[in-house]
C-alpha positions as CSV (number, residue, x, y, z in Angstrom):
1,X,103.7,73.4,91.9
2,X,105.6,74.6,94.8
3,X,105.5,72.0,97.7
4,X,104.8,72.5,101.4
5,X,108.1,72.8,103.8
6,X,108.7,71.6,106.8
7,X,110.0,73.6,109.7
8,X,111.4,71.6,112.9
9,X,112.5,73.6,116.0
10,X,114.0,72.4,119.6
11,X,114.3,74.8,122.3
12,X,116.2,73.2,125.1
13,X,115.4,74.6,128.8
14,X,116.4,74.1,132.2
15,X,112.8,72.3,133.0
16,X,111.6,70.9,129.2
17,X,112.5,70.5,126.1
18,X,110.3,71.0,123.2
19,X,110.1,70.0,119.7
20,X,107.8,71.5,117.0
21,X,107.2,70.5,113.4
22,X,105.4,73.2,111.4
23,X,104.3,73.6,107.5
24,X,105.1,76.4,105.5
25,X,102.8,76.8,103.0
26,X,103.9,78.7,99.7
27,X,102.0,81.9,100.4
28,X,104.2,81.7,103.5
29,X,101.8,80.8,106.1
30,X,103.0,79.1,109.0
31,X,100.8,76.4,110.8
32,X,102.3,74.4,113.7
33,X,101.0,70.8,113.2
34,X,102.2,68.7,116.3
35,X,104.3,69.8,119.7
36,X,106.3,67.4,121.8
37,X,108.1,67.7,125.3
38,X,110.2,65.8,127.4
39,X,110.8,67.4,131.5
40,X,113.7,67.7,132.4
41,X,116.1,68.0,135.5
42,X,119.8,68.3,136.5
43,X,120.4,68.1,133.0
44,X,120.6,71.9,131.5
45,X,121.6,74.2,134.0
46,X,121.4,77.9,133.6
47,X,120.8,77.0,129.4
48,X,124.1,74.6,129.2
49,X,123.7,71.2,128.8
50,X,125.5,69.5,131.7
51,X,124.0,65.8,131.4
52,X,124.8,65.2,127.5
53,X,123.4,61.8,127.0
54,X,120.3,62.3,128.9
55,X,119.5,65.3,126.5
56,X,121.0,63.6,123.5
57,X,118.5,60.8,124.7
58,X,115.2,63.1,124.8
59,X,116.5,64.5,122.1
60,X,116.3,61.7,119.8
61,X,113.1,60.5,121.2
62,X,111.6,63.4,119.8
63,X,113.0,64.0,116.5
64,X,112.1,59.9,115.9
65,X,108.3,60.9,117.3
66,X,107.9,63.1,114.7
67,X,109.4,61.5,112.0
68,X,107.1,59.0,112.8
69,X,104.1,61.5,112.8
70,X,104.9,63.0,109.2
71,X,106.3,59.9,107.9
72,X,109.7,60.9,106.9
73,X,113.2,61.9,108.0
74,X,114.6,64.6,109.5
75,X,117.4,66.4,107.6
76,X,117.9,69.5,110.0
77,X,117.2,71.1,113.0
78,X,116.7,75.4,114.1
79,X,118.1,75.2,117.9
80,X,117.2,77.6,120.3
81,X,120.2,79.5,122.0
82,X,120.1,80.8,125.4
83,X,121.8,81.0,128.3
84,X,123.5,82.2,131.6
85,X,126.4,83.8,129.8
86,X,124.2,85.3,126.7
87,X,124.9,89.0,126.7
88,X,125.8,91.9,124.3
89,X,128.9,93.3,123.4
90,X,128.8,96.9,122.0
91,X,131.8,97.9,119.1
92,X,131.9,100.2,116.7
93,X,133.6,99.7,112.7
94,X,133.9,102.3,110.4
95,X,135.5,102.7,107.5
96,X,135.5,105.1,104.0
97,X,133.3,104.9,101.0
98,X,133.4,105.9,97.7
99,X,131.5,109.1,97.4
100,X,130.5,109.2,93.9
101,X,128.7,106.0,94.5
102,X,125.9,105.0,96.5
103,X,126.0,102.9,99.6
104,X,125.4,99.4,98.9
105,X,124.1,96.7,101.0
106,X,127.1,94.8,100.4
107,X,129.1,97.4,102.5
108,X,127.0,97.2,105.3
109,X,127.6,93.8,105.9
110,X,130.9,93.7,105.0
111,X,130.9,96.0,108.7
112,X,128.8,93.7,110.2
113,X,131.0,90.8,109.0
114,X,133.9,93.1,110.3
115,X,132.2,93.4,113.5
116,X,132.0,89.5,114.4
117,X,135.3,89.2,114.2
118,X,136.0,91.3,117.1
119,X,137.7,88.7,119.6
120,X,135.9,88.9,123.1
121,X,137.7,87.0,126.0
122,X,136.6,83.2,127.1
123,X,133.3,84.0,124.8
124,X,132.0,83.2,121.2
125,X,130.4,85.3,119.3
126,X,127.0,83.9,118.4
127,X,125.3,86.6,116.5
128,X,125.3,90.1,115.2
129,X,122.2,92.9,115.8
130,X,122.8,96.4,114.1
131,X,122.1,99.2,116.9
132,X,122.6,102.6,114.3
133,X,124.4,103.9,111.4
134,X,126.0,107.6,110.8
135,X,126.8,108.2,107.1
136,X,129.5,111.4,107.7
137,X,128.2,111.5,111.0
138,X,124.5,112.1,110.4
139,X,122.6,109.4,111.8
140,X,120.3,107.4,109.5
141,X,118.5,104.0,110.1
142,X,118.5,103.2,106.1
143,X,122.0,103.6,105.1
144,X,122.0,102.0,102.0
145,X,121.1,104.0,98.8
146,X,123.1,107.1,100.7
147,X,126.0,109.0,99.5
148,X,128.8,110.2,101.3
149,X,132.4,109.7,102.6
150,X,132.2,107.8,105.9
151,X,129.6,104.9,107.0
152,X,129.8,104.6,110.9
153,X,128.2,101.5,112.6
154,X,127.6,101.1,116.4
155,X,127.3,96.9,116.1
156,X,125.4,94.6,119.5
157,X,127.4,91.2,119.2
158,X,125.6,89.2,120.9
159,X,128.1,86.5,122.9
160,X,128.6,83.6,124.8
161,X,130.3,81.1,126.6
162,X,132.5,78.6,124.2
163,X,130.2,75.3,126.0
164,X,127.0,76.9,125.5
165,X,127.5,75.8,121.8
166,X,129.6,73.0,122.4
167,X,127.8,71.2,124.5
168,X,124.3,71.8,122.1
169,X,126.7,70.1,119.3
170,X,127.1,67.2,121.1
171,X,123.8,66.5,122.5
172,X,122.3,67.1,119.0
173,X,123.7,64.1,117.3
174,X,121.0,62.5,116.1
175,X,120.1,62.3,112.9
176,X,120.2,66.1,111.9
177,X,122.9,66.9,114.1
178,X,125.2,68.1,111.7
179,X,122.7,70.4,109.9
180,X,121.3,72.7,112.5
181,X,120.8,76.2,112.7
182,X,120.8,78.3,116.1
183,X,118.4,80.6,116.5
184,X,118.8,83.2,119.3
185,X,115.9,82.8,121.3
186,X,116.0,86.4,122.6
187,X,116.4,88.4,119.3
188,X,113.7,85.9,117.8
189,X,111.1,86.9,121.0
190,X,111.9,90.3,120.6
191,X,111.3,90.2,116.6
192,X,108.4,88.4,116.3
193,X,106.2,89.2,119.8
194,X,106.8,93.1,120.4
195,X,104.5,95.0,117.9
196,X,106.2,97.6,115.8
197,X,105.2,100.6,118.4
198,X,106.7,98.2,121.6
199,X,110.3,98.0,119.4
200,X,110.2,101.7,119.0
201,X,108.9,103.1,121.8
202,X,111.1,101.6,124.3
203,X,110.4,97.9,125.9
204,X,111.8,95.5,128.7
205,X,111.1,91.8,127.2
206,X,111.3,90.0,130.4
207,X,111.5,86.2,130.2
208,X,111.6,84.4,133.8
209,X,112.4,80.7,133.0
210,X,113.2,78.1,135.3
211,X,116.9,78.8,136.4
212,X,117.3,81.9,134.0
213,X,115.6,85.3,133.4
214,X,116.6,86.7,130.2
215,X,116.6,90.6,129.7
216,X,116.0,92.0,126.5
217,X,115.8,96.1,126.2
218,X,114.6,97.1,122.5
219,X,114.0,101.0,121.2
220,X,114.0,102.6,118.3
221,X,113.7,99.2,116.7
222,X,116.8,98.2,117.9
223,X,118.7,96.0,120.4
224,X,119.3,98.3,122.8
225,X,120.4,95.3,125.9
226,X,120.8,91.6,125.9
227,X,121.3,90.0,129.6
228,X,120.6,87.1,131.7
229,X,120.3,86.6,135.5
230,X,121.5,83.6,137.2
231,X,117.4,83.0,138.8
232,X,114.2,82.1,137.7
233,X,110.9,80.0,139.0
234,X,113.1,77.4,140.2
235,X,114.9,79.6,143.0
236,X,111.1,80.3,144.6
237,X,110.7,76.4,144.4
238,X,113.4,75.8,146.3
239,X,113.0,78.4,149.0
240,X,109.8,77.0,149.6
241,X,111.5,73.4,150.0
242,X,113.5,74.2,152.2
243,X,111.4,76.8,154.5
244,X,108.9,74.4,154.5
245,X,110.7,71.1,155.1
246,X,109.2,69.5,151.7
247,X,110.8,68.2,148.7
248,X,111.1,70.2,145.9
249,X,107.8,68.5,144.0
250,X,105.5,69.1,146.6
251,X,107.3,72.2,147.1
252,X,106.5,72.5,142.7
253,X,102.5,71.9,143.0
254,X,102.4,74.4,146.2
255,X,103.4,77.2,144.5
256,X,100.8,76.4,141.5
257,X,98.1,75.7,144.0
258,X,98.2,78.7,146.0
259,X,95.0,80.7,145.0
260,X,97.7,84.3,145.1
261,X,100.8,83.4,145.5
262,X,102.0,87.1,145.7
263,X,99.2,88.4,148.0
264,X,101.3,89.6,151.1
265,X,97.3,89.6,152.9
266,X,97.5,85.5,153.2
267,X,93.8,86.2,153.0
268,X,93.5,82.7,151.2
269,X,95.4,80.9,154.2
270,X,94.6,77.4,153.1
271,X,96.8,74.1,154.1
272,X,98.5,72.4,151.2
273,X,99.9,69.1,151.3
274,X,100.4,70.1,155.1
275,X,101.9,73.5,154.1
276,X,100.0,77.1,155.1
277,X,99.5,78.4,152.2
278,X,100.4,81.9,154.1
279,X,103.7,80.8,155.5
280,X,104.9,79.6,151.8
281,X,103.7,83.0,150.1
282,X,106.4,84.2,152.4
283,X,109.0,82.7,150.9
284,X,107.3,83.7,147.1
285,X,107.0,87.2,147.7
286,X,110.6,87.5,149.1
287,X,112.4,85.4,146.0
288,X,110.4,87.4,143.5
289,X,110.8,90.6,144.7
290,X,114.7,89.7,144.7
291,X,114.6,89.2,140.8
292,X,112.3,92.2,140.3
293,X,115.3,94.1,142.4
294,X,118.6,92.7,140.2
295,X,116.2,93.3,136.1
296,X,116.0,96.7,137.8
297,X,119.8,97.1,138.9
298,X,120.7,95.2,135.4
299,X,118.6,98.1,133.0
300,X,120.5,100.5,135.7
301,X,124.0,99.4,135.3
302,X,123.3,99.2,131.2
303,X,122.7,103.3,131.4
304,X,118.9,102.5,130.9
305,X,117.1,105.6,131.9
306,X,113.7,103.8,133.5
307,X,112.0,106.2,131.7
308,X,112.4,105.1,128.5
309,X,111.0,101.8,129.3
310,X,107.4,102.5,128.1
311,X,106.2,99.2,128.4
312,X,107.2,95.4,129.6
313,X,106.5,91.9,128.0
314,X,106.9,88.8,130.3
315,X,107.3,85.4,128.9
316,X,108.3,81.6,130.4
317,X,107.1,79.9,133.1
318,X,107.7,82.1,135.9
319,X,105.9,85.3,134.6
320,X,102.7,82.7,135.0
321,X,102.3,82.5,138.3
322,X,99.4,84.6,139.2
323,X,99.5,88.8,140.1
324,X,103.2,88.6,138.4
325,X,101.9,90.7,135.6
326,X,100.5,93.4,138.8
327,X,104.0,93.1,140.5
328,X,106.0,94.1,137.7
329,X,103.9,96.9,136.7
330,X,104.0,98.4,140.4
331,X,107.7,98.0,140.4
332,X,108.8,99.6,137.1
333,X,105.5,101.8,136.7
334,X,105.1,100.8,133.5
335,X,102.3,98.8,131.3
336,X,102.7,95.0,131.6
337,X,101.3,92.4,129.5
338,X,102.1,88.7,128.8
339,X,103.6,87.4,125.6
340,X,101.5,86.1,123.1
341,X,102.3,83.2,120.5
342,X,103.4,85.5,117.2
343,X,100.5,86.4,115.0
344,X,102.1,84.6,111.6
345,X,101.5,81.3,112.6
346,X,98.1,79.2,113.1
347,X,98.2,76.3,115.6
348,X,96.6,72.9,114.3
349,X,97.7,71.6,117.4
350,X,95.6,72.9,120.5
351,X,98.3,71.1,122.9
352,X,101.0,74.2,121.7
353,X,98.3,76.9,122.9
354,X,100.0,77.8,125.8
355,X,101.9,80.8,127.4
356,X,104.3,78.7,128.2
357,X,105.6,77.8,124.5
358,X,105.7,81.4,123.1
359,X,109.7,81.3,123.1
360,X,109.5,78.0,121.0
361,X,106.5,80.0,118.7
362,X,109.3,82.4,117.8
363,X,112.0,80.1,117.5
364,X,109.6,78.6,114.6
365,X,108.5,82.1,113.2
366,X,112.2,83.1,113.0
367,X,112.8,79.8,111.2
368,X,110.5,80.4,108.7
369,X,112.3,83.7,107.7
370,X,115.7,81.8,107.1
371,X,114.2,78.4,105.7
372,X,114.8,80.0,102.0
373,X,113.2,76.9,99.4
374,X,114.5,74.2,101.8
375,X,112.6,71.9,104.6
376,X,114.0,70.4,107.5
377,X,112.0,66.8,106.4
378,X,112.5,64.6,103.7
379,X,109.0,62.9,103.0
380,X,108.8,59.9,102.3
381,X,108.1,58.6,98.6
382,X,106.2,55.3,98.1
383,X,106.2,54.5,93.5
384,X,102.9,52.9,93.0
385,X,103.9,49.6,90.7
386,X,103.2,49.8,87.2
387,X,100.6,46.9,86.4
388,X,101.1,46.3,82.2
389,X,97.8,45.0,80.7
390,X,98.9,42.0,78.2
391,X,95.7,42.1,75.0
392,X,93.4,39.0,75.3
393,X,94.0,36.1,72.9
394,X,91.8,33.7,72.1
395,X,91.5,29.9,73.1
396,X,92.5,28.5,69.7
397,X,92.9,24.8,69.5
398,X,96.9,23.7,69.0
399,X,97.4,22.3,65.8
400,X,97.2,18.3,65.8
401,X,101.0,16.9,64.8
402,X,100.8,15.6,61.0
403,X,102.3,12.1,60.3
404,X,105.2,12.1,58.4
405,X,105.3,9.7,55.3
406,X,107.6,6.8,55.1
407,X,110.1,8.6,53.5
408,X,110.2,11.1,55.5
409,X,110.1,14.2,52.9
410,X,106.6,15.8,53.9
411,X,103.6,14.9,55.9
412,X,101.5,12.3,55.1
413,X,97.5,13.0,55.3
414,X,94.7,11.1,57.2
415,X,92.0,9.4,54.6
416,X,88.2,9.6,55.4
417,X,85.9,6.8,55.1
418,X,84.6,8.4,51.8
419,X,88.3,8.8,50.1
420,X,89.0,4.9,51.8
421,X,85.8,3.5,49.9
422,X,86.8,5.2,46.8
423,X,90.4,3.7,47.0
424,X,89.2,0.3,47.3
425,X,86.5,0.7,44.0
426,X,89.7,1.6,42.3
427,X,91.4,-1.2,43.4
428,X,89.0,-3.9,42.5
429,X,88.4,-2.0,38.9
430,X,92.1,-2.5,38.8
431,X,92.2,-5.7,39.3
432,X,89.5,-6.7,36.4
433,X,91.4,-4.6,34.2
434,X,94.8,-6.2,34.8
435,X,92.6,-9.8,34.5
436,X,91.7,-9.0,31.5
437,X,94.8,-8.1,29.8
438,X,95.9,-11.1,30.8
């Protein structure tokens, strides 16, 4: 009977980093049993680690909390990858086919294995997303099975910084460290929380995290734009820090406290922790209208035509903060909604029922895609001692030790009183006898 596999998943951010553990069940359900977080600061910025063994130390505090919790030991790890320098890289391989034989699958990644070797300057290449194929220069989406002479393949390598990885390496040491998988976050939100008509209809997944806002433009079911700006929730923090002479955690629980943070009315003009609420929506309004301004001049600069973007998806902490979802929609005059957690996986734990941990709810539903028959746990095994049952003798009295006779040869028996009184009759009868002859 096929067992039940474990799935565990890190996503590292700029604020938090979260570890899930999640069953897969062999009808390929995915349940998320337990979630665990550590907060973070001045020790990822912009997605790279920068403080190594302060990660490396949350790191391993979580990995041991949930060994602990499915009593066994982690084997490996799917890691998250994000990132200031995350972008796409656009090439193009082609190459000829034999035309009396139908395309094979084989050939088409042998272009997309072609592809990643395309050497981009100071960056690695992390991953690979197919944007459209022309078999003798007739577009298709389904390649394979086609005949013809020429196979065309426009290729999104998706890139980064050498560090981003590097540094991930050596903060994951623990344990599973060497057997880790990276999972673009990104391609995994974009995969598993647009629906089928968001992919091919044209939408701008938007996720505003603390020091990063990731950009991710996907039509006709394809990667279309892969970006990241250098500003998230954080920025708005610290404007309001410093306009308002606070430090940045008062500055923190402000910005949550503030009944609508983006109302430019300050109808609401309460004093927090000494603050107008009215002065500090000041400083909101004017840092998020800023990132709303460089998403739009990013999907500009990418040849994005804003009318093709039929709809946006926020996600992370930033898109949170109350009337974002209205701001964004009056900017790019499009529908906006929140991301949900994907719909393949059940939560036994409430405490992962947030908005907030719908990138690590993909990382896990991507995970569960690639896991094939293995698990990232060994449980384990405890052999219940054998106990062997010895039959019941009976109590039998020991034999007493015979005398030996005299001479030694054999065992020389007890007489009763019977067989004693019957010797000495013989004895006297003997006598008179021998008396007689005599």
């Amino acid at each position: 009977m096929k067992q039940n596999q474990y799935i565990v998943a890190l996503e590292l951010g700029s604020s938090k980093i979260v570890g899930v553990v999640a069953e897969k069940l062999p009808n390929g359900q995915v349940t998320v049993t337990n979630v665990y977080q550590e907060q973070m600061s001045n020790c990822v910025h912009y997605g790279i680690v920068q403080n190594i063994e302060n990660v490396k130390g949350a790191v391993t505090r979580i990995l041991k909390a949930i060994e602990t919790f499915v009593d066994g030991s982690v084997t490996s790890v799917y890691v998250g990858l994000a990132g200031r320098s995350l972008h796409n890289h656009l090439v193009e391989v082609e190459r000829s086919v034999d035309s009396s034989r139908a395309i094979s699958q084989e050939a088409i990644n042998g272009l997309i294995a072609e592809a990643k070797r395309t050497a981009v300057r100071n960056h690695e290449v992390v991953g690979a997303v197919p944007v459209s194929f022309t078999v003798d220069g007739i577009e298709t989406r389904t390649p394979a099975g086609q005949m013809g002479n020429r196979i065309k393949a426009r290729i999104n390598l998706i890139v980064a910084k050498n560090r981003v990885k590097g540094n991930m390496d050596h903060a994951l040491s623990y344990g599973a460290g060497s057997n880790k998988s990276y999972i673009i976050t990104a391609i995994a939100m974009g995969k598993h929380l647009l629906t089928k008509d968001e992919l091919e209809l044209g939408t701008l997944l938007v996720d505003i995290g603390a020091e990063i806002t990731t950009l991710a433009f996907y039509r006709n079911s394809a990667l279309q734009l892969l970006t990241t700006l250098p500003m998230g929730g954080h920025n708005i923090t610290r404007d309001i820090a410093v306009g308002m002479n606070v430090v940045e955690e008062t500055a923190e629980r402000i910005k949550k406290t503030i009944n609508g943070p983006l109302d430019a009315s300050g109808g609401n003009n309460e004093v927090i922790e000494g603050v107008k609420s009215g002065e500090a929506t000041n400083f909101i309004i004017a840092r998020t209208d800023e990132i709303l301004a460089n998403i739009v001049a990013q999907v500009t600069d990418a040849g994005i035509d804003s009318a093709n973007i039929n709809s946006i998806v926020l996600a992370g902490g930033g898109a949170l903060m109350p009337g974002m979802v209205q701001r964004v929609e009056d900017n790019f005059k499009a529908k906006t909604r929140l991301a949900s957690m994907p719909s393949g996986i059940t939560l036994r734990s409430h405490a992962f029922n947030k908005p907030e941990f719908v990138e690590a709810g993909a990382i896990v539903a991507e995970a569960a895609t690639l896991i094939g028959d293995g698990s990232c746990i060994e449980r384990n095994v405890f052999e219940t001692p054998e106990f062997v049952t010895e039959p019941v003798r009976e109590d039998k009295p020991e034999p007493k030790p015979e005398e030996e006779e005299e001479d030694g040869l054999r065992p020389k028996k007890k007489s009763s009183w019977w067989q004693r009184a019957i010797d000495k009759v013989k004895d006297v009868f003997t006598e008179d006898i021998d008396d007689t002859m005599n």
